[in-house]
C-alpha positions as CSV (number, residue, x, y, z in Angstrom):
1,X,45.0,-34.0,-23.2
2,X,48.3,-32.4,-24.5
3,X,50.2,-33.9,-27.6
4,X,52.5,-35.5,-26.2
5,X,50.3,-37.5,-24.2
6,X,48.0,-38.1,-27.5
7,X,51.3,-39.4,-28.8
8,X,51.7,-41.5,-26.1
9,X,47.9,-43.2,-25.7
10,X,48.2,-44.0,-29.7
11,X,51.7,-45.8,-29.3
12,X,49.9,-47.6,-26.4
13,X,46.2,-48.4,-27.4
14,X,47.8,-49.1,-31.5
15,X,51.2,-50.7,-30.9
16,X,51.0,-52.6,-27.3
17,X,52.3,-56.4,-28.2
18,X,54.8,-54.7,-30.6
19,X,55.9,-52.4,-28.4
20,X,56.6,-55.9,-26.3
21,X,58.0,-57.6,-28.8
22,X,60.6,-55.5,-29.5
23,X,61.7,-54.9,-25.7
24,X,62.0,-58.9,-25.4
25,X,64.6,-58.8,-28.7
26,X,66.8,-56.1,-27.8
27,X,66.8,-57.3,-24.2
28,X,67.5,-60.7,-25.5
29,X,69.8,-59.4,-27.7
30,X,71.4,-56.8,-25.0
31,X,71.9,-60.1,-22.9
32,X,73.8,-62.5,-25.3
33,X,75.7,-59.8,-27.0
34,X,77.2,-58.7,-23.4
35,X,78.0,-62.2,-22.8
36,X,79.7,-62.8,-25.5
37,X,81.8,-59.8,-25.3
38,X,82.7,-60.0,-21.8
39,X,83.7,-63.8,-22.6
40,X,85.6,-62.6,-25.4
41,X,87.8,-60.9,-23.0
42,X,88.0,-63.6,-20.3
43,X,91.2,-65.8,-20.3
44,X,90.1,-68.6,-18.8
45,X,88.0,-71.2,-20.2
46,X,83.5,-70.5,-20.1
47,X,80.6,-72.2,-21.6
48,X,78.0,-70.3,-23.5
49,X,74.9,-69.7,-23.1
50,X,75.9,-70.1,-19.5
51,X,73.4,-69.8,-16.3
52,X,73.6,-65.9,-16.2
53,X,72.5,-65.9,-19.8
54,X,69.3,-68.0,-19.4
55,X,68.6,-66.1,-15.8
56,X,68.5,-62.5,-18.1
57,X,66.7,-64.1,-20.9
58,X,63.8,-65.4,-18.4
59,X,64.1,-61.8,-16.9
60,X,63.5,-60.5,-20.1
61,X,61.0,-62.7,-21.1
62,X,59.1,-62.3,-17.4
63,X,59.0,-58.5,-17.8
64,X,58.3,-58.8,-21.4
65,X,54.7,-60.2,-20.3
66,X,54.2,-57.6,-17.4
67,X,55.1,-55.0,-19.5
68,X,52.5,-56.4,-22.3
69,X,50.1,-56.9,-19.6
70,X,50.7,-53.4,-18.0
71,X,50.5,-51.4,-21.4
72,X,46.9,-53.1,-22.7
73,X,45.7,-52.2,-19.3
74,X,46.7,-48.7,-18.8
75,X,45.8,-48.3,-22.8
76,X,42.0,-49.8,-22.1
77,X,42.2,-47.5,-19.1
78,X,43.2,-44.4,-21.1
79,X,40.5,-45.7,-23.7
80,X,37.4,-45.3,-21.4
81,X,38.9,-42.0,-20.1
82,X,38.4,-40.6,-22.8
83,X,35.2,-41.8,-23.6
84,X,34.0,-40.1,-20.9
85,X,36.0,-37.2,-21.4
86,X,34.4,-37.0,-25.1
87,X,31.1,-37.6,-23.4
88,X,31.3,-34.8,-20.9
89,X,32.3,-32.3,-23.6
90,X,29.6,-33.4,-26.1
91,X,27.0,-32.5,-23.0
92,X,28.9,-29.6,-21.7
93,X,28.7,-28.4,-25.6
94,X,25.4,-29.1,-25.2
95,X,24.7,-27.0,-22.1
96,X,26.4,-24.4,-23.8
97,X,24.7,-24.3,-26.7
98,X,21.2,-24.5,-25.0
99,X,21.3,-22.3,-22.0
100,X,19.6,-19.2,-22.5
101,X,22.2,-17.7,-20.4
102,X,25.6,-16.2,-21.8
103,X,28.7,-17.7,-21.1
104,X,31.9,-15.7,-22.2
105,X,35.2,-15.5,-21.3
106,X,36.5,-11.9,-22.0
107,X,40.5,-10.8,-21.8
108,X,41.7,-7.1,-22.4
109,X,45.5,-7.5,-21.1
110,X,46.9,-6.5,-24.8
111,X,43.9,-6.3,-26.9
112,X,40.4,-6.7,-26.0
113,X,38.9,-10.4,-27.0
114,X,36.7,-13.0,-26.7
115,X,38.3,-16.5,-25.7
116,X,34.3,-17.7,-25.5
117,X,30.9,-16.5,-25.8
118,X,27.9,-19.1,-25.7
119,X,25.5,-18.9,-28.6
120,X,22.7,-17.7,-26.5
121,X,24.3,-14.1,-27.2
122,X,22.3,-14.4,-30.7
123,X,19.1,-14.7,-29.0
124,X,19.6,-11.6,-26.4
125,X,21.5,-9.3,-28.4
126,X,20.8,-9.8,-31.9
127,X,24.1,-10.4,-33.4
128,X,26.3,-13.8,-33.7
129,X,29.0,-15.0,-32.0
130,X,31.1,-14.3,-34.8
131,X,30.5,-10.9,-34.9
132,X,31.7,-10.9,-31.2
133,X,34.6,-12.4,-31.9
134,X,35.3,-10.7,-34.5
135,X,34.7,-6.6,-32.8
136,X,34.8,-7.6,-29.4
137,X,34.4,-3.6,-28.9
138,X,30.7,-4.7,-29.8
139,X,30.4,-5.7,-25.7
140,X,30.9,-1.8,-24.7
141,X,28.8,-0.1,-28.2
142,X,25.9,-2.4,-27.0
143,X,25.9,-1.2,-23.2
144,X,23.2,2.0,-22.5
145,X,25.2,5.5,-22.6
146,X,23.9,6.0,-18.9
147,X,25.8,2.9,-18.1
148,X,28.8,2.6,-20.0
149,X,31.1,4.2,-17.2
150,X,30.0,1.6,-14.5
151,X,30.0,-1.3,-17.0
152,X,33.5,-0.5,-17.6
153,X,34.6,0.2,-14.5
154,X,32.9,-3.3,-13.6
155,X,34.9,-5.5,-16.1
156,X,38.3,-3.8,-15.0
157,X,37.7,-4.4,-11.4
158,X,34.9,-7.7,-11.2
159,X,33.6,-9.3,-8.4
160,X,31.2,-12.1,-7.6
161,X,28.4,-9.8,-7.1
162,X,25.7,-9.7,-9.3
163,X,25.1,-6.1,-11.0
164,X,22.6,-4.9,-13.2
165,X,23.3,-2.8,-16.8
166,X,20.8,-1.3,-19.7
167,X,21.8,-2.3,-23.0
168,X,20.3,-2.1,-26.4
169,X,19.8,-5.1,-28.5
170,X,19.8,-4.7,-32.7
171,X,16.4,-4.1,-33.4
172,X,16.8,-1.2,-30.6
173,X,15.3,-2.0,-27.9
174,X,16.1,-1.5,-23.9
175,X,16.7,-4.7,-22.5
176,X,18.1,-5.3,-19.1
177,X,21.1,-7.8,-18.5
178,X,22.3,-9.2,-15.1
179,X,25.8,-10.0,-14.7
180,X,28.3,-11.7,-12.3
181,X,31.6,-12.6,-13.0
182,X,35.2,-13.5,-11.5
183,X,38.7,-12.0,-12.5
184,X,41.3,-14.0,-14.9
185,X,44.5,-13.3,-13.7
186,X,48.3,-14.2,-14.9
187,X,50.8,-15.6,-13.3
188,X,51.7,-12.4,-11.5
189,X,48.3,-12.0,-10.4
190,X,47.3,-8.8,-12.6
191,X,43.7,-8.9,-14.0
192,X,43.9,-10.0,-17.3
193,X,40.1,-10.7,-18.2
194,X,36.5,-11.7,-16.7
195,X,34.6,-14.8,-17.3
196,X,31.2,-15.5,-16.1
197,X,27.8,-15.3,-16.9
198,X,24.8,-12.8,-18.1
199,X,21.3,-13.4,-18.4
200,X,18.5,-11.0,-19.9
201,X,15.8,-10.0,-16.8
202,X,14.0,-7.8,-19.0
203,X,10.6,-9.7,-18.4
204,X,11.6,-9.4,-14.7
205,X,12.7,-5.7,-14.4
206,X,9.1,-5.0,-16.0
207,X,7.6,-6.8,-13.5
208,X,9.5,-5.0,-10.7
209,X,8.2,-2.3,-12.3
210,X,4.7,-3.2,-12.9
211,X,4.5,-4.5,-8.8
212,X,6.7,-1.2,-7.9
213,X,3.7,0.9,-9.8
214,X,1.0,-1.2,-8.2
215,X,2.5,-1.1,-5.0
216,X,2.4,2.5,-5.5
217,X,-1.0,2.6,-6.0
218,X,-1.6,0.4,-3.2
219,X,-0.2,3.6,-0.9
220,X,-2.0,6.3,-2.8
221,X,-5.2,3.8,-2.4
222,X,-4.3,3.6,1.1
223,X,-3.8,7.3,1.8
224,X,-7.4,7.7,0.3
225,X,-8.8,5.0,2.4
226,X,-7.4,6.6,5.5
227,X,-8.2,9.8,4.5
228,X,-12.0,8.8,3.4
229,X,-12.1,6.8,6.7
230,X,-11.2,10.2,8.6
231,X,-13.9,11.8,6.7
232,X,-16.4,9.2,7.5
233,X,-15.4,9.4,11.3
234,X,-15.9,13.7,10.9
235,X,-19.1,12.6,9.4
236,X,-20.2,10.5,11.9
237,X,-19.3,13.1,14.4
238,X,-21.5,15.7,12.7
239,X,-24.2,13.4,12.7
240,X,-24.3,12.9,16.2
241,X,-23.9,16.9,16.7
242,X,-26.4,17.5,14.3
243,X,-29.0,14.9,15.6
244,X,-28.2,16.6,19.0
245,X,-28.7,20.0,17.4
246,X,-32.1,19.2,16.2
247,X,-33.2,17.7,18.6
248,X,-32.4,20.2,21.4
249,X,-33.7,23.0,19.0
250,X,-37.1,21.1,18.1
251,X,-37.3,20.4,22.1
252,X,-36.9,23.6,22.9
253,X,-39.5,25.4,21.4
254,X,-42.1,22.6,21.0
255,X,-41.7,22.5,25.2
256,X,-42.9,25.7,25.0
257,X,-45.3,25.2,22.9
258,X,-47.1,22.8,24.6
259,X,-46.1,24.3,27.8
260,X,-47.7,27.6,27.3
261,X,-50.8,25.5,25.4
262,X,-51.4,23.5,28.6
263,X,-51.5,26.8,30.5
264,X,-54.1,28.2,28.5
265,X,-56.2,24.9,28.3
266,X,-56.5,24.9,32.0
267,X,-56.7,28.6,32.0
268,X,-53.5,29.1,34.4
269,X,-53.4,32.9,33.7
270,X,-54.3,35.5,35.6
271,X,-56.1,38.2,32.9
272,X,-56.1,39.1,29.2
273,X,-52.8,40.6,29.0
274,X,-51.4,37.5,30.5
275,X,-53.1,35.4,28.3
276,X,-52.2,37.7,25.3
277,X,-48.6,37.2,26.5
278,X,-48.8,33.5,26.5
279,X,-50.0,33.5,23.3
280,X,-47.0,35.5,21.8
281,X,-45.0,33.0,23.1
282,X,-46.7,30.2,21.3
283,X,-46.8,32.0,18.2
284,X,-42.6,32.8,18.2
285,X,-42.1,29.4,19.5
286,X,-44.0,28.0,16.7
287,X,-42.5,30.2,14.2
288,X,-39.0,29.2,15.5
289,X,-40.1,25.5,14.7
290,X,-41.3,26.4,11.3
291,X,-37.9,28.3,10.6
292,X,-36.1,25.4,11.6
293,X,-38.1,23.3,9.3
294,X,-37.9,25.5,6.2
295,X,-34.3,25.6,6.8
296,X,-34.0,21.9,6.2
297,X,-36.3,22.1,3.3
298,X,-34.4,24.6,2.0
299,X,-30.8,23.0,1.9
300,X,-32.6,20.0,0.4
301,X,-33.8,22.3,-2.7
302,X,-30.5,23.8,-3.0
303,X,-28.2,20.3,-2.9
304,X,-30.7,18.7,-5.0
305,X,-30.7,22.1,-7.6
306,X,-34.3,22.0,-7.3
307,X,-34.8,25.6,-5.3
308,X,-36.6,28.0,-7.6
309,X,-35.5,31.5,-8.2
310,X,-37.7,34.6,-8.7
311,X,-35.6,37.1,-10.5
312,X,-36.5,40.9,-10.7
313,X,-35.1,44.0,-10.7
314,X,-34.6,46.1,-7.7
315,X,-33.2,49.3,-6.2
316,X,-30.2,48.4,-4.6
317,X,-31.3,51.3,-1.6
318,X,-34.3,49.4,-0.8
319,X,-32.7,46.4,-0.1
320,X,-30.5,48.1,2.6
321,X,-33.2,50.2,3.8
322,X,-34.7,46.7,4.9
323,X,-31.7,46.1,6.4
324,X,-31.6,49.3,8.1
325,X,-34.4,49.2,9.6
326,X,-34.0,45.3,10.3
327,X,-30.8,46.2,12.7
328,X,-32.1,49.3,14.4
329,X,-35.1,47.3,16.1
330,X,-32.0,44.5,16.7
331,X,-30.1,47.3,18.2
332,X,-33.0,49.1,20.6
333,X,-32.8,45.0,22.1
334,X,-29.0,44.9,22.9
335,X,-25.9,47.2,23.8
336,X,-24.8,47.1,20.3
337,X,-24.1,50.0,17.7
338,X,-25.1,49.0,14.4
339,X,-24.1,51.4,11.8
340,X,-24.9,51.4,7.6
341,X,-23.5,52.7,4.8
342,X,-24.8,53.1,1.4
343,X,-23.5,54.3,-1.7
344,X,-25.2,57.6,-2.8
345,X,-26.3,56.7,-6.3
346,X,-29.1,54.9,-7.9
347,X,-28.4,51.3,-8.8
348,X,-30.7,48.3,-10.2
349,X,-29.6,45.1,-9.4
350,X,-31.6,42.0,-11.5
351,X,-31.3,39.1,-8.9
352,X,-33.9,37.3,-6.2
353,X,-34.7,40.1,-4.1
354,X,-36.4,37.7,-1.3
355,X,-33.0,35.3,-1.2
356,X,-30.9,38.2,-1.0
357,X,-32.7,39.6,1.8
358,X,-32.9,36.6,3.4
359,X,-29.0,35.7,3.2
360,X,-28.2,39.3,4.0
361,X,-30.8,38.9,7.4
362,X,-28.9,36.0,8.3
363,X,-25.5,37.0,8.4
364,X,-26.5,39.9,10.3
365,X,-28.5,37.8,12.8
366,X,-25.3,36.0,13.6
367,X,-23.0,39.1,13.9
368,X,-25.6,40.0,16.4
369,X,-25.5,36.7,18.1
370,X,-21.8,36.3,18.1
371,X,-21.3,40.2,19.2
372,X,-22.4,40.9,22.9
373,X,-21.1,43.6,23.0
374,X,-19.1,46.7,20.5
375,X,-20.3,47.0,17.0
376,X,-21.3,46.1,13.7
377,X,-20.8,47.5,10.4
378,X,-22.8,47.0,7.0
379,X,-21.8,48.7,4.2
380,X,-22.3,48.0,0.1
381,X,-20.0,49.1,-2.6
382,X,-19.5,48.8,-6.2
383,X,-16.9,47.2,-7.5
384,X,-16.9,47.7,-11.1
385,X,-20.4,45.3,-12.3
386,X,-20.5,44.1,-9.1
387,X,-22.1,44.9,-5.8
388,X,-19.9,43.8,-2.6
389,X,-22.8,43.9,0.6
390,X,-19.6,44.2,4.1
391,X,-20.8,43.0,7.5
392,X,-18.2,43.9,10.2
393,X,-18.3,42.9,13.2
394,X,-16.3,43.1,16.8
395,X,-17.5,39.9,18.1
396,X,-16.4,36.8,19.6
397,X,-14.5,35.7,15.9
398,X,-13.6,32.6,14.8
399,X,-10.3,30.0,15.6
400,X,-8.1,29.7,11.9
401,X,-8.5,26.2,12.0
402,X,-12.2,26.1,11.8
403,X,-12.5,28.8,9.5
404,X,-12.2,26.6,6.1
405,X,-15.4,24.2,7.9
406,X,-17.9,27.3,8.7
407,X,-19.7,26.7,5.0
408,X,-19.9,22.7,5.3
409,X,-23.5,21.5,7.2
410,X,-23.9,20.6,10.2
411,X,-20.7,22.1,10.9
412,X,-20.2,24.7,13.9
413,X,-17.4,26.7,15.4
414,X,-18.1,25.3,18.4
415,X,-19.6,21.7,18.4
416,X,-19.8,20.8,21.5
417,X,-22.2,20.1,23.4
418,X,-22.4,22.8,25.9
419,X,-21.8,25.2,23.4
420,X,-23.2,28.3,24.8
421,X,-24.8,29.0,21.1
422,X,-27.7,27.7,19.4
423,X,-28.8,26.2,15.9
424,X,-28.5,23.3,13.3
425,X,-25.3,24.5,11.5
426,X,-26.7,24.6,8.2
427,X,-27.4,28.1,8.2
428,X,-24.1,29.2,6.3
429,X,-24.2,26.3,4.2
430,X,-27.4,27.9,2.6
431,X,-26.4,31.5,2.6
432,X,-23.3,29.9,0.1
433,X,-25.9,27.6,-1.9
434,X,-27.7,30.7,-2.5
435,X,-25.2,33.1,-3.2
436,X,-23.3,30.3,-5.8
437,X,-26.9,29.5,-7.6
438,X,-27.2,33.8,-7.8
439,X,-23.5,33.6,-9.6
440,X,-22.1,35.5,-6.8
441,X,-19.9,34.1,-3.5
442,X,-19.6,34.7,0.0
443,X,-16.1,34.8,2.1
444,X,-15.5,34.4,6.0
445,X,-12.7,35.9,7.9
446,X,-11.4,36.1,11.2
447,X,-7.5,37.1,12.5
448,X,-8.6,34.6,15.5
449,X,-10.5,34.6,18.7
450,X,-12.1,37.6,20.2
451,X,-11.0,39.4,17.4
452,X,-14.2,40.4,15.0
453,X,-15.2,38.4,11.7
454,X,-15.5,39.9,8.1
455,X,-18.0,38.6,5.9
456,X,-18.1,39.8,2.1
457,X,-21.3,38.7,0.2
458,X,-20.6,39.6,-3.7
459,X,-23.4,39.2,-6.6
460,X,-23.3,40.2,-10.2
461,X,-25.6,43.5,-11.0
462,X,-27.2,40.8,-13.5
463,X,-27.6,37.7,-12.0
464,X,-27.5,34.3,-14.5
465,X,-30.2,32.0,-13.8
């Protein structure tokens, strides 16, 4: 309500039957005085008070009443208005004072000010209302450095989106403040100001970011359930390969086993050499099974660190001598030219000379299996207090992609089951085992199919135990 309408409503509500009483004298007083003037200047002969006289005063009188009656109305009227314009203040003051959101009113047109801010501001920020009021500069100081150029940018040019801004409260802490407000614009319709509203979503940034870094760990945990679910699958693949393996390498030789046996038993042969004959069978069928068998025993030891080493010391020359004359029997059997090469000098290697020999066997049995035809290569070197034992071969090699699973068990190049070669697929999971628990290590490599494999066994010239 302006003043002059303050002015008005306490003339009215204070003064109402004065206010009457005055218009019925000077009307009254308005009417006789004209008639006595105008008769004053009439010639001819009037009474007074005439009719026209008593008609005004009753009009006077009449309006008098209305005018009473009209002014104690509108000034009851004006009365309750603002009553309830007193009462929706008080509770808009109180809204204002209680809402944990900030309500401002903000203009920059000449100098930057505060029309309004709510008293909430106290509990986000840390500083009064009055210090706002007093350095409203305080609104920009307060935003985060990182954020200052957009915040300002913002309140030239507000919309009613909301946005979202970093500032730093008194005792220095990060908070986070939403805000959406609306332009105040003069009459020519140049932005003058913002008003509007900010609330503090610190609580609910950190749990955006609490659910963003759980969600996050919801992919990685999904990645590693897929992943371990892929691995379970491969696993359950070389189970069934490797519960095919054994049983088609047990089945083989225990068929002939008891093949041969049965022979014998109903004496199916026709003389001694024959017999002898059947008996060598037998005995390398049986010492396939009991290979195959120690095999399996042995990984066991070796995963469960329970294999037992015998360390000695032992000419390094003797140990390829073995070898030597391992491959030249291996070579009278096939079209294969197997060549060694030592080193000249006398050297002493403290390891287990029965698992080297044994590792060092096996790799040469498969370059001989995997090699039909060309050659194969074994060499030993010394590489400062180290011996590196070379088999080279020109065989069938081995596809990239496979190369990385050749030392897991149960795991063969080819896995198939009409794979043209034999065996459990553990055999170069042991010769590693070995190798590892002697301190040394053995690499595989292959440039691809039908191109050769390399196979480099290394061990210390002192092995740990």
């Amino acid at each position: 309500m302006n003043n002059q309408g303050k002015q008005l409503y306490d003339l009215l509500k204070r003064f109402p039957i004065k206010i009457t009483m005055l218009y019925v004298f000077f009307g009254s007083l308005w009417i006789i005085a004209s008639d006595i003037v105008v008769h004053g200047f009439q010639d001819y002969n009037r009474s007074f008070p005439n009719v026209e006289v008593y008609k005004g005063l009753f009009f006077i009188f009449s309006t008098g009443v209305l005018l009473f009656l009209m002014t104690n109305y509108y000034a009851k009227r004006i009365e309750e208005t603002e009553k309830a314009l007193l009462k929706s203040e008080e509770s808009f003051r109180l809204f204002v004072e209680n809402a944990e959101d900030i309500l401002f009113r903000f203009i920059f047109n000449s100098k930057p000010a505060f029309l309004f801010i709510s008293p909430s501001v106290e509990n986000i920020t840390g500083h009064s209302p009055k210090y706002f009021y007093a350095y409203p500069e305080l609104l920009f100081e307060l935003i985060h450095e990182e954020d200052r150029e957009e915040f300002k940018s913002f309140v030239l040019h507000p919309n009613h989106q909301t946005h979202y801004f970093r500032f730093i409260n008194k005792e220095g802490s990060l908070k986070h403040l939403s805000l959406r407000a609306v332009p105040i614009n003069n009459k020519q319709g140049e932005i003058i100001g913002i008003e509007g509203i900010a609330r503090d979503v610190t609580e609910r940034k950190m749990h955006e970011s609490i659910i963003a870094k759980k969600n996050e760990e919801l992919k990685i945990y999904a990645t590693h359930l897929e992943e371990t679910n892929k691995k379970l699958m491969k696993l359950e693949q070389i189970k069934n390969e490797f519960l095919a393996n054994v049983s088609h390498e047990l089945r083989t030789p225990l068929n002939a086993v008891l093949g041969f046996s049965q022979l014998i038993k109903e004496g199916l042969f026709e003389d001694p050499d024959e017999l002898l004959e059947f008996i060598n069978i037998i005995e390398k069928n049986g010492t396939d099974l009991l290979t195959i068998i120690d095999d399996i025993l042995t990984l066991s030891k070796l995963e469960s660190d329970k294999l037992d080493l015998t360390i000695s010391h032992f000419s390094l020359q003797d140990i390829l001598q073995e070898l030597r004359d391992y491959v030249e029997g291996q070579a009278l059997a096939s079209s294969l030219t197997i060549t060694t090469h030592s080193i000249e000098k006398e050297v002493i290697i403290k390891s287990d000379y029965g698992k080297v020999r044994e590792v060092l066997r096996h790799l040469l049995r498969n370059a001989i299996k995997f090699t039909e035809e060309g050659q194969i290569t074994v060499k030993a070197d010394l590489v400062e207090d180290e011996v590196l034992f070379s088999i080279i071969d020109t065989g069938i090699g081995i596809d990239p992609e496979k190369q990385a699973l050749l030392f897991q068990k149960f795991v063969q190049a080819d896995g198939t089951s009409t794979r043209k070669f034999g065996g459990l697929g553990i055999g170069l999971t042991i010769c590693q085992l070995t190798i590892h628990k002697l301190s040394g290590k053995i690499e595989i490599y292959s440039d691809g199919l039908n191109k050769g494999t390399k196979v480099y066994v290394t061990l210390p010239l002192v092995a740990k135990k």
